[in-house]
C-alpha positions in Angstrom: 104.2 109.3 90.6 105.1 106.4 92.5 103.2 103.3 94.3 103.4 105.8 97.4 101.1 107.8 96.0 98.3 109.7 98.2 95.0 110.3 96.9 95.2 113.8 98.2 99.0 114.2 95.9 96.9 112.7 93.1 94.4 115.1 93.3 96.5 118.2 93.5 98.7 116.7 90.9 94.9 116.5 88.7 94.0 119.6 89.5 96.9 121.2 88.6 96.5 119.5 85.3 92.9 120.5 84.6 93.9 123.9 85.5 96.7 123.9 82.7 94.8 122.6 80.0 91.7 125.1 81.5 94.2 128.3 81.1 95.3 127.1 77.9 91.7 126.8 76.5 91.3 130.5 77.5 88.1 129.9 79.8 85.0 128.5 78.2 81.6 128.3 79.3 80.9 126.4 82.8 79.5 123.7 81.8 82.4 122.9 80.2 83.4 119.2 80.2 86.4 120.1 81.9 85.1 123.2 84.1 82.3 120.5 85.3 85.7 118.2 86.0 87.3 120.9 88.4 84.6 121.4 89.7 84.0 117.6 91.0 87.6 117.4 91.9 87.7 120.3 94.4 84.5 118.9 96.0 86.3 115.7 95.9 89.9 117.1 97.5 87.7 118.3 100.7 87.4 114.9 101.8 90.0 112.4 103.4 89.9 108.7 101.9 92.4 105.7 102.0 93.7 104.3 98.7 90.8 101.7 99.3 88.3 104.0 99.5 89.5 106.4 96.9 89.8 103.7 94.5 86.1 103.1 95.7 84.3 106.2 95.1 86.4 106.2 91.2 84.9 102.6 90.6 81.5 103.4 92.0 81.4 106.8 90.5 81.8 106.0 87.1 79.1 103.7 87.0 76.9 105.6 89.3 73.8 108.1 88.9 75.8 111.4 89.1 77.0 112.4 85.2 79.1 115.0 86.5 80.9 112.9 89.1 81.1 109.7 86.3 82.8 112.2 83.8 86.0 112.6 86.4 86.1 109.6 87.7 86.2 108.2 84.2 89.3 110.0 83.6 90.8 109.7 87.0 90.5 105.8 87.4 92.6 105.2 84.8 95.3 107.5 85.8 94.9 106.5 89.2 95.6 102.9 88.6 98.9 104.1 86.9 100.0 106.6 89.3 99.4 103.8 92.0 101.3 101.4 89.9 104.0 103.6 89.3 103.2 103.6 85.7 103.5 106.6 83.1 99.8 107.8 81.7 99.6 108.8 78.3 96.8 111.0 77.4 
């Protein structure tokens, strides 16, 4: 991903990530760290937000009241920040 980089792509790009790993976990229970991720994201990918106010939400949600929303954007702000830098993430 390049500095170009919309949060919608991002999130599509995420999703399609989480879904990967999801498939190649063979479908465990829903509360699942990473079921309870998807989850979050889709509710996330309904809305429209700047970079600004993407970056936002990540910063506010990981330090916020809502455990479910913390647990993405804990793993999203760090691959946002390198997405929007233009920077390869390693997991």
């Amino acid at each position: 991903m390049n500095s170009s980089v919309s949060p919608e792509e991002f999130c599509r790009a995420m999703m399609q990530d989480y879904e990967r790993q999801w498939k190649l976990a063979q479908g465990h229970a829903q509360r699942h760290p990473l079921r309870i991720k998807m989850d979050q994201l889709d509710a996330l990918m309904q809305h429209k937000m700047s970079q600004e106010e993407f970056e936002r939400m990540l910063i506010e949600g990981v330090s916020g009241d809502d455990w479910e929303l913390g647990l993405l954007c804990a793993d999203l702000e760090p691959r946002w920040r390198a997405a929007r830098d233009g920077k390869p993430h390693s997991q």
